[in-house]
C-alpha positions as CSV (number, residue, x, y, z in Angstrom):
1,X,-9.2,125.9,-104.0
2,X,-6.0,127.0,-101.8
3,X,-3.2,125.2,-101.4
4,X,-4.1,124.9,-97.5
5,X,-7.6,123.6,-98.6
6,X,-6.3,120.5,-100.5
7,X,-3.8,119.9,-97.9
8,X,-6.6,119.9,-95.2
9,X,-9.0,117.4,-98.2
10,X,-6.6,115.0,-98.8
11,X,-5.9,114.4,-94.5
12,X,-9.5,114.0,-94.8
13,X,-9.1,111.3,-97.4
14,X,-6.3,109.9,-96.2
15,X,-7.8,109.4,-92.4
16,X,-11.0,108.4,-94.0
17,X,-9.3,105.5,-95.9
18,X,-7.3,104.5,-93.0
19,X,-10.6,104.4,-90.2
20,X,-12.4,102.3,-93.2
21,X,-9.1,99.6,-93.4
22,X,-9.0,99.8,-89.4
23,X,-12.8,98.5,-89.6
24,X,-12.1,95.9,-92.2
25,X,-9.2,94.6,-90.1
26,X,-11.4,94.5,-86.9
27,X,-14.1,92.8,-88.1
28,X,-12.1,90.1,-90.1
29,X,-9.8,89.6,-86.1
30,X,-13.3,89.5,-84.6
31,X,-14.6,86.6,-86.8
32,X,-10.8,85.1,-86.5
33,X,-11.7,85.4,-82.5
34,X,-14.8,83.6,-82.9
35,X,-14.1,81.4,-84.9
36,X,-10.8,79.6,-82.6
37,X,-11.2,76.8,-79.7
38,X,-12.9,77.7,-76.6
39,X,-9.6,77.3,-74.8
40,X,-7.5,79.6,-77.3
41,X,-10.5,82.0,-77.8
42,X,-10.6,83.0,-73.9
43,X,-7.0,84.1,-74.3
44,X,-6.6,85.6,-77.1
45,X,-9.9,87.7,-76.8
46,X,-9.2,88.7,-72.8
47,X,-5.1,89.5,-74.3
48,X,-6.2,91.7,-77.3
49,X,-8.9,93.2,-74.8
50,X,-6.5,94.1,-72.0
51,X,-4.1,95.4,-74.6
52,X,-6.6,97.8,-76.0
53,X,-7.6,99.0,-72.4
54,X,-4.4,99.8,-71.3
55,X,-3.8,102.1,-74.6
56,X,-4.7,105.5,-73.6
57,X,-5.5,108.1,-75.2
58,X,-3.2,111.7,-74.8
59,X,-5.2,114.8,-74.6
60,X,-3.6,118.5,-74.5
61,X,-5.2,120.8,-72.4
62,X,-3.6,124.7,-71.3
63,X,-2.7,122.7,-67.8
64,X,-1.0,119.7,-69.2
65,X,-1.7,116.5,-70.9
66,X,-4.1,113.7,-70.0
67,X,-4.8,110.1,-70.1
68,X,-8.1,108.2,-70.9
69,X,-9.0,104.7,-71.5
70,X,-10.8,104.2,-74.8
71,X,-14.0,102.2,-73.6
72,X,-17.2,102.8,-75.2
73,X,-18.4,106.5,-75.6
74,X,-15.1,107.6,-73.9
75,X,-13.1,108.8,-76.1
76,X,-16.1,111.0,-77.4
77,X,-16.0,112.8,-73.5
78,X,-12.6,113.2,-73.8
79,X,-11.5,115.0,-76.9
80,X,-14.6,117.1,-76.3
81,X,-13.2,118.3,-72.6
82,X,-12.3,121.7,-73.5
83,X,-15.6,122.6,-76.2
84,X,-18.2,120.7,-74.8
85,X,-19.2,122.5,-71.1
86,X,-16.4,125.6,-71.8
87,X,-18.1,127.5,-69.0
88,X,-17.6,124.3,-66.3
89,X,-13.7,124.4,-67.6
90,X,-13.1,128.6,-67.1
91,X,-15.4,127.8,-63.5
92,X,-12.6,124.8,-62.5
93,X,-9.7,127.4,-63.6
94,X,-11.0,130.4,-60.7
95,X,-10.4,127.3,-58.0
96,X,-8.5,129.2,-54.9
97,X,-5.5,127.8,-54.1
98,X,-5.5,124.5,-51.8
99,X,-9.1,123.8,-52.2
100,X,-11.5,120.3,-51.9
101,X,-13.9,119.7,-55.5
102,X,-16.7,117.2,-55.5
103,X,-17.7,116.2,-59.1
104,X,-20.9,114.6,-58.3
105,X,-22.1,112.3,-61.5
106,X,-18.5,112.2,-62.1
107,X,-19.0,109.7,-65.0
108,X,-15.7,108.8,-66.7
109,X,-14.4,111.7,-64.8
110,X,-12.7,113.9,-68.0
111,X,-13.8,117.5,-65.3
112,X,-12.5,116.1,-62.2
113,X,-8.9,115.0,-63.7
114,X,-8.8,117.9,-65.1
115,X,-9.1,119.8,-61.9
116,X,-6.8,117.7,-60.3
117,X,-3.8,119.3,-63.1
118,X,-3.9,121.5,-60.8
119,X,-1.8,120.1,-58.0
120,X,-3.1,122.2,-55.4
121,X,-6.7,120.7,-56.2
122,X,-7.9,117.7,-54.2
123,X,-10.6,116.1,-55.8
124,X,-13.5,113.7,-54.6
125,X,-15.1,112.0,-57.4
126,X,-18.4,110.4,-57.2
127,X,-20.5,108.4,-59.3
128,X,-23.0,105.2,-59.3
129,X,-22.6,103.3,-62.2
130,X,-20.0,100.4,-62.1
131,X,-19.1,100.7,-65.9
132,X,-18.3,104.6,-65.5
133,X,-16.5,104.3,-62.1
134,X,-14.2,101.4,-63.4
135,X,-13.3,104.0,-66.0
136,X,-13.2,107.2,-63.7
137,X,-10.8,104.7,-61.4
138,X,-8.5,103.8,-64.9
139,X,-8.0,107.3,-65.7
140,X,-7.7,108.5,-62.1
141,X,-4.0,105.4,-62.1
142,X,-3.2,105.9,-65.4
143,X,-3.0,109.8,-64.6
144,X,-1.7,109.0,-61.3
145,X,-3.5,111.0,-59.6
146,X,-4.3,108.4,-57.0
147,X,-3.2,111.1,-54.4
148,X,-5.2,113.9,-55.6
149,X,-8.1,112.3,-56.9
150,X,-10.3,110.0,-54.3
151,X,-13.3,108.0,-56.3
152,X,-16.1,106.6,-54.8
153,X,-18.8,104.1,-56.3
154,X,-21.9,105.9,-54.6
155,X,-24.5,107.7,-55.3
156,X,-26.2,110.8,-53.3
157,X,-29.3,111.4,-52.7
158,X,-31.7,112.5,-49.3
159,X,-30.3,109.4,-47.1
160,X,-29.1,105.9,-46.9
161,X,-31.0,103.8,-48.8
162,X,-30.3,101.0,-52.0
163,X,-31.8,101.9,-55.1
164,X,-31.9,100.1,-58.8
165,X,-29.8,102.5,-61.5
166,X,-31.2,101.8,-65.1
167,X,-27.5,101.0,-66.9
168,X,-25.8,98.7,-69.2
169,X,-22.5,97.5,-68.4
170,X,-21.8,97.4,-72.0
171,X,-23.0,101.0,-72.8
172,X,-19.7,102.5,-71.2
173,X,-19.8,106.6,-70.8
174,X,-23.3,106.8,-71.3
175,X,-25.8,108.8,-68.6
176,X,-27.5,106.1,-66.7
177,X,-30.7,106.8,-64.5
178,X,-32.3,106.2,-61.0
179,X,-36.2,107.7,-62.2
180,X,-37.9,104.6,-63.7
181,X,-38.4,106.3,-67.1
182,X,-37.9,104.6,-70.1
183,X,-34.5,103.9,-71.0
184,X,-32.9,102.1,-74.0
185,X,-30.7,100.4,-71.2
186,X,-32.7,96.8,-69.9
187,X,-29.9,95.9,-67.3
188,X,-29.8,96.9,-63.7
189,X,-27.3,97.8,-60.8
190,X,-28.3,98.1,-57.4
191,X,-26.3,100.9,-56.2
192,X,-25.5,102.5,-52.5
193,X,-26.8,105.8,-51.9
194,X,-25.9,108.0,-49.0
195,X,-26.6,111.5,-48.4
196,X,-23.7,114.1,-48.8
197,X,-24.1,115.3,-45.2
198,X,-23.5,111.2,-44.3
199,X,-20.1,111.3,-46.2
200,X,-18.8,114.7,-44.6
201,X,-20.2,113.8,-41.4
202,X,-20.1,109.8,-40.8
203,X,-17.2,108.9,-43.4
204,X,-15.3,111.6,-42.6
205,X,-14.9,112.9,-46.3
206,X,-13.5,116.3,-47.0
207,X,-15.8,118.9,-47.2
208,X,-16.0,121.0,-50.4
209,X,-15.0,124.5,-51.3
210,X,-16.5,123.5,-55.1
211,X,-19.1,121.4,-55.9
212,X,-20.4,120.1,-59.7
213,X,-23.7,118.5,-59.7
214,X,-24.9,117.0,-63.1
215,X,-27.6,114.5,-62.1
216,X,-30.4,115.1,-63.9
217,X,-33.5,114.6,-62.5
218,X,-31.8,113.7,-59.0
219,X,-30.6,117.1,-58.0
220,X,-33.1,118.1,-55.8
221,X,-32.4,115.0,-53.6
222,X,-28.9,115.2,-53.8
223,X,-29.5,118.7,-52.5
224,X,-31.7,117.6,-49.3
225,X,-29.2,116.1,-48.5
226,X,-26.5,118.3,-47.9
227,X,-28.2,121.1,-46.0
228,X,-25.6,120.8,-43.0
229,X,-22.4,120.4,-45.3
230,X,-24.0,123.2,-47.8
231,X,-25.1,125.4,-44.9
232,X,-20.7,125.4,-43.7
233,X,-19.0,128.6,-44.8
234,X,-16.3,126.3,-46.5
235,X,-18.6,125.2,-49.5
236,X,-18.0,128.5,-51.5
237,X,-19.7,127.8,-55.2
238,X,-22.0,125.0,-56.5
239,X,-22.3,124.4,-60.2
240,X,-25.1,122.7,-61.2
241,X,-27.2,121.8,-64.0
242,X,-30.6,122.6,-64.1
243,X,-33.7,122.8,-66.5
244,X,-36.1,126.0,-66.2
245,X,-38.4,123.9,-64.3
246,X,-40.0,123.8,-61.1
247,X,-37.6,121.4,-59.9
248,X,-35.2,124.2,-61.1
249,X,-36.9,127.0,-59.1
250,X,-37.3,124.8,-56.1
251,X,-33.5,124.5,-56.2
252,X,-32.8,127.5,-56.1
253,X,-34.8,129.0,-53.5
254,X,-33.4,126.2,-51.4
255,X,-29.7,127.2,-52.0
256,X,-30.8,130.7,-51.1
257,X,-31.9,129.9,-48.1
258,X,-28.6,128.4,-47.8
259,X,-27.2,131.6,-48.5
260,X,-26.4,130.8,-52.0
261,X,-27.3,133.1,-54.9
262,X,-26.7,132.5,-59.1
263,X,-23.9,134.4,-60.7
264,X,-24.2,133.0,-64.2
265,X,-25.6,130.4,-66.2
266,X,-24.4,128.6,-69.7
267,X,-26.8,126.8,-71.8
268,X,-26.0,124.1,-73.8
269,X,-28.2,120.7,-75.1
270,X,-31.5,122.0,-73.5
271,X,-29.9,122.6,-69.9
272,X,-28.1,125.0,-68.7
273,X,-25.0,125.1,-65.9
274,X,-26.1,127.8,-63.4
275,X,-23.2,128.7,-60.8
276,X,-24.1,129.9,-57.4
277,X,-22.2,131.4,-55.3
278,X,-22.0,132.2,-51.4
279,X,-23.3,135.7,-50.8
């Protein structure tokens, strides 16, 4: 074994011994938290709460640092930014100059701050889910980026309508759904839904040069939708994910007729990213 090899072990040890005390030490405050007066108990659990929230978490990329509230499954999004979708991260890096990005199904929203390092990005995040969009609106303040970054708590689809999203509140970073398929999640939020032509159109919402849609299973709605904004010359490249499916092919041909056509796709987790571009 090299010398670099039992260097690289024993950070392994030692970081393994420290996440196991860290675990001891949080369960024996938890039972400490449940264990006090009603009265005490409310404060000292929302106090050690807030504290934790407002401890973000630093992440390098090539176009700067970020920040990212540690709630849930978000930590996992963000030291994953650059290796998990590394075909969505080279896409954001060809933006032009002085260009408008919707991330649609923004979730915690690691892709859309990390377009809006570029300072001559404006950025319209969008996603459903209350849990997700308190944290997409945490990191959007603590990065302020509150001037480049505009998030809305909507969903898209064909029109204006009010459907039920399949979601815990306590399951934060997670993929929630509108389908009705079985999900592990037993809560529900009713959630706005407007069409993307109804946000250009009647909101008055920029309209994108770039958008990312990653919706699964909603795509083809969210799509509908949009044929005005998506039919404008200004919309220049959608990246989307999308199974080989019908649903897929229907996409497709309706982007074409849109005068879209596919210059790539990445697979990765059964899906793939396919990026279409105006012809």
């Amino acid at each position: 074994m090299t010398e670099h090899n039992e260097t690289v072990d024993n950070d392994h040890e030692r970081v393994h011994r420290e996440e196991i005390y860290a675990k001891k030490e949080l369960a024996l405050l938890l039972y400490r938290l449940q264990n006090l007066p009603d009265e005490s108990r409310a404060r000292m659990q929302g106090r050690v709460t807030q504290e934790l929230v407002a401890e973000t978490m630093r992440v390098e990329t090539p176009r700067g640092a970020l920040s990212f509230v540690l709630l849930g499954g978000a930590g996992g999004r963000a030291i994953t930014l650059l290796t998990r979708q590394p075909a969505t991260i080279a896409w954001i890096n060809g933006f032009a100059s002085d260009s408008v990005f919707w991330d649609v199904g923004a979730n915690v929203g690691v892709y859309g701050l990390y377009a809006a390092l570029r300072s001559d990005t404006r950025v319209i995040a969008i996603e459903p889910a209350a849990v997700n969009y308190f944290l997409l609106s945490a990191n959007c303040e603590a990065n302020k980026f509150d001037r480049r970054m505009q998030c809305l708590l909507v969903g898209l689809g064909r029109d204006r309508s009010v459907a039920q999203l399949e979601v815990s509140q306590f399951a934060a970073a997670k993929s929630f759904s509108f389908l009705g398929k079985e999900q592990p999640y037993e809560g529900r939020q009713t959630a706005l839904i407007v069409s993307m032509d109804q946000l250009v159109e009647e909101y008055g919402v920029a309209c994108p040069n770039y958008i990312k849609i990653d919706v699964p299973g909603i795509s083809e709605d969210v799509i509908a939708g949009g044929e005005s904004t998506l039919r404008r010359p200004e919309v220049r490249e959608i990246h989307i994910e999308l199974t080989k499916s019908k649903a897929g092919q229907r996409i497709a041909e309706t982007l074409a007729r849109y005068g879209f056509v596919a210059s790539g796709r990445d697979e990765h987790g059964g899906s793939g990213d396919v990026t279409f571009v105006r012809k």
